[in-house]
N, C-alpha and C positions, 0 to 999 in steps of 0.2 A: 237629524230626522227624529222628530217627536214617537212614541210609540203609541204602534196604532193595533186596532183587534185584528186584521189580518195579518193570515200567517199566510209569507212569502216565503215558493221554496223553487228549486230551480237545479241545476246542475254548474260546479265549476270544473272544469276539463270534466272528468269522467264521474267526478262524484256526485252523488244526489247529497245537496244540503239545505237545510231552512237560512235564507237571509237575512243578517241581522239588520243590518244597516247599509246602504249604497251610498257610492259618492259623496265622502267622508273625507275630512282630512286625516293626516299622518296621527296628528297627536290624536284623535277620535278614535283612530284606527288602535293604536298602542292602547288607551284604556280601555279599550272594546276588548283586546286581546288578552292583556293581563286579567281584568275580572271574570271573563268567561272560562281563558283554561285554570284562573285559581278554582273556578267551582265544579270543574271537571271535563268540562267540555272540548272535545277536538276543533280546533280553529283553524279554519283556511280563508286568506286572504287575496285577492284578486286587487289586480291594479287596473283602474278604468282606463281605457285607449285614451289618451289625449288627442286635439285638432293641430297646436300646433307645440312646440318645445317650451314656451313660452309659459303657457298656464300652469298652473301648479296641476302637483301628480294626485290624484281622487283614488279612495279604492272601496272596497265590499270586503264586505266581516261576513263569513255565515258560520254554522257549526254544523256537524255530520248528522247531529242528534236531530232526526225526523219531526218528531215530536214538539221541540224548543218552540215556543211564543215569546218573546219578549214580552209582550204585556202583560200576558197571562202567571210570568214565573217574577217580574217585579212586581205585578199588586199583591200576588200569593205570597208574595213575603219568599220568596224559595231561594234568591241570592245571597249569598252573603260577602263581606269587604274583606281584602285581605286582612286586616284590624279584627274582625270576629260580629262586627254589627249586620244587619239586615239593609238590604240593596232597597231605598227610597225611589221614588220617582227622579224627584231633584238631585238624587246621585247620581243617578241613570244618565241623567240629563246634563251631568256634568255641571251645575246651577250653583251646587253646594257642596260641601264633604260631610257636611252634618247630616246624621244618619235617624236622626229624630223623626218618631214617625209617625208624627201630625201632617195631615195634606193640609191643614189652617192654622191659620194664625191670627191670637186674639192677644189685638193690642189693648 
């Protein structure tokens, strides 16, 4: 899921959280998890119902923290990698590991 200027926020079982990402894969979900509780955030994860046994399993990343944008705490430069650099778009994105923080590139 690309990041977008809404902020989606909802409840899982009884908690109020903001949405990070829906209907994600496993590995999506793990990097969603490790970056967000490295920069301190509580993480709860929800697995999507599946239709049949068949399809792969989908889940939801949110954090407790009301507040949290995704968009707004990656352009703000406010994440950081477990490594010590600053959270990129294209890291975000899973695109790149390089943390270079040009959004262009001049060939």
């Amino acid at each position: 899921m690309a990041l977008a200027g809404k902020h989606m926020f909802g409840a899982i079982e009884d908690t109020r959280v903001t949405f990070v990402e829906k209907k994600i894969s496993n590995e999506r979900k793990d990097f969603l998890k490790d970056l967000l509780t490295f920069n301190g955030f509580e993480v709860l994860i929800q697995e999507e119902k599946r239709k049949t046994e068949e399809e792969p399993q989908l889940y939801t990343v949110a954090v407790t923290d009301m507040t949290f944008n995704p968009t707004i705490w990656v352009f703000n430069r406010r994440l950081m990698t477990p490594d010590g650099h600053k959270v990129t778009q294209d890291y975000w994105n899973q695109a790149t590991s390089d943390t270079n923080p040009q959004y262009w590139k001049n060939d």
